[in-house]
N, C-alpha and C positions, 0 to 999 in steps of 0.2 A: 370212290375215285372217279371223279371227272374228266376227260381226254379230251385238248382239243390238236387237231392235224392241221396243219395250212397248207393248202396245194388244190388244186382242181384235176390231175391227172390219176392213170392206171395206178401209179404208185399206194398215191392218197387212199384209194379205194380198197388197195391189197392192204394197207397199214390198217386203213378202219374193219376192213373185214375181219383181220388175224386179233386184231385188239377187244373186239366184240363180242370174238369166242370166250375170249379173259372175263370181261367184266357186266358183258348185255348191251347190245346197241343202243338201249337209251342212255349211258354214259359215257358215249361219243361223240364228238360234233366237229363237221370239216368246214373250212371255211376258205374258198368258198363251193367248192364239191364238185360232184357233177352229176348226174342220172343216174349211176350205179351208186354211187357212192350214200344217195337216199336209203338205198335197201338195206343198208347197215349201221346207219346213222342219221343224226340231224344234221343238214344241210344249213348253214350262216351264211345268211346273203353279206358278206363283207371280203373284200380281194385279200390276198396275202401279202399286199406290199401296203395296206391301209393299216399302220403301227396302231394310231388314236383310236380307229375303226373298233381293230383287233381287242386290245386295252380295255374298252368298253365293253366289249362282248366277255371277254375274261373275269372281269370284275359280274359283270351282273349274274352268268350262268353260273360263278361260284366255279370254275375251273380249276384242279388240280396239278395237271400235269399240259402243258405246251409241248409238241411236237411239231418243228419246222418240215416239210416238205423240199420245198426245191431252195435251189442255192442264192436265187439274187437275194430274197428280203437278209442274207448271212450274209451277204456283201455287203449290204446295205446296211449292217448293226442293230437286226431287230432285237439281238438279245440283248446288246448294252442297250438297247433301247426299256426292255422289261424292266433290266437289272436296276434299272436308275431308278425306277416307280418305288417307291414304299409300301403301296399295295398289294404287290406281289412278292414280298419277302420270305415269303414260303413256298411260293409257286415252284414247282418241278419242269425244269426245261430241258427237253433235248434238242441240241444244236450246239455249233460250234462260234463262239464271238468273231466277231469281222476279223481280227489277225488269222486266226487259223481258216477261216472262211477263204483266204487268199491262196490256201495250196490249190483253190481251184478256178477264184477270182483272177489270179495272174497265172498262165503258162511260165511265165520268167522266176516268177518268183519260187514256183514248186521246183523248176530247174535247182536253183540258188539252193534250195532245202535240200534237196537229193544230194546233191556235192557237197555240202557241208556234211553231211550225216553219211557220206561213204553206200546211199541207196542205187543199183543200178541202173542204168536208163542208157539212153540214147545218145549217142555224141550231137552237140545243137551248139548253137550261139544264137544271141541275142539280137534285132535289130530295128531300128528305129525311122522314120520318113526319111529322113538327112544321107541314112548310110545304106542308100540299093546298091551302090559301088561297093559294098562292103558286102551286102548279101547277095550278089551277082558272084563276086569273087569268091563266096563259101558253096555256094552252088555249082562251079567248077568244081571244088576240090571234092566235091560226094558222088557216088555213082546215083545211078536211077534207078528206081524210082526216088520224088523226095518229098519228105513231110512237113507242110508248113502251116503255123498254127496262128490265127487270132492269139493275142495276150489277154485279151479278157473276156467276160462272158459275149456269146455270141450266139444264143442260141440252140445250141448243139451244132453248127454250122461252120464253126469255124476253122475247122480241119480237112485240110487240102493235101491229098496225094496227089502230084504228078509226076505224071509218068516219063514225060522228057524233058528236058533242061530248058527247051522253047517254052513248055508250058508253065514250067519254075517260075520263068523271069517275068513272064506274062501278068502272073497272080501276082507276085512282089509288087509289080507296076502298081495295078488294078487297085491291091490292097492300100498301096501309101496314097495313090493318089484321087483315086475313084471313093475312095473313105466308104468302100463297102460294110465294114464293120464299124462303124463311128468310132467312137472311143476306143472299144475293144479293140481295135486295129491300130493303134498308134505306135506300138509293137509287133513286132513278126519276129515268132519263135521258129529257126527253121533247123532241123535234126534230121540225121541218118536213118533211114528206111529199114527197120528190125523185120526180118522174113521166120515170120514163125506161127504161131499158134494163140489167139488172144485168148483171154478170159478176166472174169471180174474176182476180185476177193472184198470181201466184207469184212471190218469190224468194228464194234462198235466200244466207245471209250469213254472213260472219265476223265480223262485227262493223265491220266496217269498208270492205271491199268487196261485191258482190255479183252474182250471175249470173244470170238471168230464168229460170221452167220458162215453157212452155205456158200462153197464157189458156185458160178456162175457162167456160161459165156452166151454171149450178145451173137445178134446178126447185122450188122450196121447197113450194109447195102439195101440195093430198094431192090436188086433185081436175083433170081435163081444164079449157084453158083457162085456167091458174092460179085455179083455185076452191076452198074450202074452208080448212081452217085450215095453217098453217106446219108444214112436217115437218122434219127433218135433213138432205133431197133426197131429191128421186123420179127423177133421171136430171140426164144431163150429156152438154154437147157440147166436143170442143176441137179445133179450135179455134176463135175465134169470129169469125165472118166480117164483123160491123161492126167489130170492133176493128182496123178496115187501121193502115197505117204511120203515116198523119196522128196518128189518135187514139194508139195508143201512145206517137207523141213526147209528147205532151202528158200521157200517165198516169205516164210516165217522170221527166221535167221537175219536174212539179209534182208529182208526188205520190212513186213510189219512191224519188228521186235523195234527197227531202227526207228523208222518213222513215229512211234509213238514213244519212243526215248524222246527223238527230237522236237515232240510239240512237247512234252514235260520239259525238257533245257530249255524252250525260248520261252517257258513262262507262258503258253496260249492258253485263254480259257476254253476250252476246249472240250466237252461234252457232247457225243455224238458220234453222227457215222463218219467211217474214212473207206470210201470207196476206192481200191486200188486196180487200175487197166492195169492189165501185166501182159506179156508179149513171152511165151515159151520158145525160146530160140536154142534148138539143139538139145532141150534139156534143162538148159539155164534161163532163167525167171529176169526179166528186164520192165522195169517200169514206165508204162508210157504215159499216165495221167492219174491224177489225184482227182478225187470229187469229195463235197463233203458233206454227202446225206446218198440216200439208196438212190440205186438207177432204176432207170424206169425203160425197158420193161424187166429188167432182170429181178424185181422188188417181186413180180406175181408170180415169179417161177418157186421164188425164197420165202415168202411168207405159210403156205403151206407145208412147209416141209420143216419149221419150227414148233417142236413141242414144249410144252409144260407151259408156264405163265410167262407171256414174253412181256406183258405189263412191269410184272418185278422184277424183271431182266434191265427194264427201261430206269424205270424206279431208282434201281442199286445204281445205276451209271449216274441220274440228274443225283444223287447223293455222294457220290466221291463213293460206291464201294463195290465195285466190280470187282475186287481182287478175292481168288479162290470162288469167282463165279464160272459157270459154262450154260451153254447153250444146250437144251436136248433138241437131238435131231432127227427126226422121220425117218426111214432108211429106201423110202419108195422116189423114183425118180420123176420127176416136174418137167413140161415143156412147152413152152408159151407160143401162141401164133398171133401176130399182129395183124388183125382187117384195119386196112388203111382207105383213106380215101381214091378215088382217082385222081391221078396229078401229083401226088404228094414224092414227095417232097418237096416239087414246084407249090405252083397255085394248086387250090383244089375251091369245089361247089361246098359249102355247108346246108343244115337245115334240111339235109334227106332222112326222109322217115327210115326206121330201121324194125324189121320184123322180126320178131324171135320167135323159135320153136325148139328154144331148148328142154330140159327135161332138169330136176328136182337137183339133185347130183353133178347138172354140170359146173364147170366155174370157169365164170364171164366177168374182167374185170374192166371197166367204162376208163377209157382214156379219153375221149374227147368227144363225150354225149351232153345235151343237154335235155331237157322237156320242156316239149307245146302242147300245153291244153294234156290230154293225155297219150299224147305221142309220145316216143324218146326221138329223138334226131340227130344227128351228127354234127359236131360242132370244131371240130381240131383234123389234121393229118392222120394221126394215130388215133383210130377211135374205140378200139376194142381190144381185148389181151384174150382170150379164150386157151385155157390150162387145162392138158391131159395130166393123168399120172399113173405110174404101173413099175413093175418090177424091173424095167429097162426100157431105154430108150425107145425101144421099138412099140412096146405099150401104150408109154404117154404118147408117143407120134399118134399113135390108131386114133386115141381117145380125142387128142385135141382136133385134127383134122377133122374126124367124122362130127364134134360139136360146130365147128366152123362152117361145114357144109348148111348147118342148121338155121343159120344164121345169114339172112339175105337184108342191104339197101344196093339202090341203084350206084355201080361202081368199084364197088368192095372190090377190092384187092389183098391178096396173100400170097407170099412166097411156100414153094409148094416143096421146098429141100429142107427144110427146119432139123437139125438133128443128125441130118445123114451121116454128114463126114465125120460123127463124134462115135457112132454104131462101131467100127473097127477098133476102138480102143478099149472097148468094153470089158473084154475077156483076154486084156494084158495082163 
C-alpha cells in the first residue's frame, strides 16, 4: 500500500506520522509537506491545488490510496476531478466530493442542512451586500455578544464575535463593502452567540456508515484566558473530560447519527471526515460549524491516541465498508501546544532558524517549517504542535510544556493555560 496526503501543515504530518506506524515511511508521500513531515515521509515538491501536477505524481509512484488534507482542493472538486481519469479506477480516495465539500465551503449552506435534518445549532439568518438594512435589523433583535460569519472559505479568518452592536454593524459594513473576504464574503452568516463549552467530534465516513475518532477541544484565541483575536488553534486537549457518556449519547443521537443520514438522503459522494464544532450549552450539544477533513491542530492531539491499523480503518471507508467497523483507542490523555510565530495572527517575520533540543520520545509535529541548506526555519503563523501525554491532563500539560521549553527561534510564542480549565472536570 502506497499513501499519498496533500497538505503542507501539522495535520499532514500527524496523518503521515500515525500512517507510517501502519505501513513504514517509505510508503508514504505528502505533497507538498513541510520539514517535519520529511521525517516520516517523502516529501513531493507539487502544491495541493495542482490536480495535473498531483495526477502525474499518482500515476507514476504507483499510489494506492489518496488522502486529501485541507478543505479548498474539496471545494475545488479534486475528487471528481480523480473520478473522471480512467487511471485511477482503483485508486482509494479519502475525501468528500465538492457537494458535500460545501457543509464547509458555504456557512449558509451547512445552515440549510442542519434545518432540513432537525441538527441543532444556532438561531442565524442569511445575508447578502443588497440587505445591511436587513442585517442591521437582525442585529437589533439579538443580544450581545454576536457571531458573524464569511460564507465561504476565508482562511480560518472568517469568524467575528462582537462584542457590541456598534461593532456588529461596523464589520457588516466593512465585510459588503471593504470585500475583505472576496468571494467568501458576498454572504454574511450572522447567528446568536451560544455561551458554553466548545469542543470537536470526529467522524469518519463512507458515505453511509460511520466510525467516531477521539473528541477533542481546540484553543482559538491567541492570548492566555481565551483573550485576543481567533487563530487557527493555539493548543488542544483529547480527550475531553465533560464530554462523559451522557453527553455523547446526545451529540451522537441528535447530531452525528443525523448528519450522516443526511449526506446519505442528498445522495453526496461523500467519503471522508466530518468534523463537527459543537458548543456545550447547559448540557445540551449545539452545532456551530461542519468541516470536512480533520482540524488542525486538534489532528496531533487525535492521531496518537488511535490504535490498531488506522490504514484499514481508512481502506474500509474509500471501499463503502465501515459498517460493524470501530476505532481502537488509547486510554492515555494527549495535549498539544502551538509555538507560533511573533505577530501571528497578524503579520509575522518568516525564515527564522529553529533549534531543537528535544529528546527521542518527544513528539513535535511541523506546522509551518520549511528547510534551508540544512537548517529547519519557520515558514507559516503556526509553526510547531509539541504533544504531551499521561494519565491525565495534568501529565500531558508537564510533558508538553517541559518539551516546549526545549524548543527555541527568535519570537516563539505559546499560550501558557492550555488545558487548565478542562482539570476540574476530570473527576466528575
Amino acid at each position: 500500500m502506497k499513501i499519498l496526503i496533500t497538505g503542507s501543515g501539522g495535520r499532514e504530518h500527524a496523518i503521515a506520522w500515525r500512517l507510517a506506524r501502519d505501513i513504514g515511511s517509505e510508503n508514504i508521500f505528502v505533497a507538498p509537506g513541510n520539514a517535519g513531515t520529511m521525517q516520516c515521509a517523502q516529501n513531493i515538491n507539487c502544491g495541493y491545488n495542482d490536480f495535473e501536477g498531483l495526477a502525474k505524481k499518482i500515476e507514476e509512484l504507483g499510489i494506492n490510496m489518496v488522502l486529501v488534507g485541507p478543505e479548498e482542493p474539496l471545494v475545488n472538486g479534486f475528487i471528481e476531478f480523480l473520478k473522471a481519469d480512467a487511471r485511477f479506477e482503483k485508486l482509494l480516495i479519502v475525501g468528500p466530493g465538492k457537494q458535500g465539500a460545501m457543509l464547509e465551503g458555504s456557512k449558509d449552506f451547512a445552515k440549510q442542512f442542519m434545518n432540513k435534518y432537525g441538527i441543532p445549532t444556532a438561531a442565524h439568518q442569511t445575508f447578502e451586500a443588497h440587505e445591511e438594512e436587513k442585517a442591521a435589523e437582525f442585529i437589533h433583535s439579538l443580544k450581545s455578544p454576536y457571531v458573524l460569519k464569511a460564507d465561504g472559505l476565508a482562511a480560518g479568518k472568517g469568524v467575528v464575535i462582537a462584542e457590541t452592536e456598534e461593532e456588529a454593524l461596523k464589520h457588516i459594513h466593512t465585510v459588503f463593502h471593504n470585500h475583505v473576504f472576496g468571494d467568501a464574503g458576498k454572504k454574511l452568516v450572522i447567528e446568536e452567540f451560544l455561551d458554553g463549552i466548545e469542543l470537536s467530534v470526529f467522524a469518519l465516513t463512507d458515505g453511509k456508515n460511520y466510525v467516531l475518532l477521539p473528541s477533542a477541544k481546540d484553543y482559538k484565541r491567541i492570548g492566555d484566558g481565551n483573550t485576543g483575536p481567533n487563530t487557527g488553534g493555539m493548543g488542544t486537549v483529547s480527550p475531553v473530560p465533560f464530554a462523559n457518556d451522557e453527553f455523547m449519547r446526545k451529540v451522537v443521537t441528535r447530531i452525528v447519527e443525523p448528519t450522516i443520514d443526511g449526506i446519505a438522503a442528498e445522495k453526496m459522494d461523500y467519503c471522508g471526515f466530518v468534523f463537527i464544532g459543537i458548543m456545550n450549552v447547559k448540557g445540551e450539544p449545539y452545532v456551530i460549524e461542519y468541516n470536512v477533513r480533520l482540524g488542525d491542530p486538534e489532528t496531533q492531539v487525535l492521531m496518537p491516541r488511535i490504535g490498531g491499523s488506522f490504514t484499514e480503518i481508512l481502506a474500509a471507508a474509500a471501499l463503502g465498508n465501515l459498517e460493524n467497523k470501530t476505532i481502537e483507542l488509547e486510554k492515555f490523555t494527549t495535549l498539544s501546544i502551538v509555538l507560533a510565530s511573533k505577530g501571528y495572527p497578524g503579520t509575522y517575520e518568516k525564515g527564522i532558524e529553529i533549534e531543537f533540543e528535544t529528546e527521542p520520545n518527544d513528539l513535535v509535529f511541523h506546522a509551518g517549517t520549511a528547510k534551508d541548506g540544512d537548517k529547519i526555519v519557520t515558514s507559516g503563523g503556526r509553526v510547531l504542535a509539541v504533544v504531551g501525554k499521561g494519565n491525565s491532563i495534568a501529565e500531558a500539560m508537564i510533558w508538553a510544556y517541559e518539551n516546549a521549553e526545549r524548543i527555541r527561534f527568535k519570537g516563539a510564542y505559546y499560550r501558557n493555560d492550555i488545558g487548565f480549565d478542562l482539570m476540574k472536570y476530570e473527576n466528575i
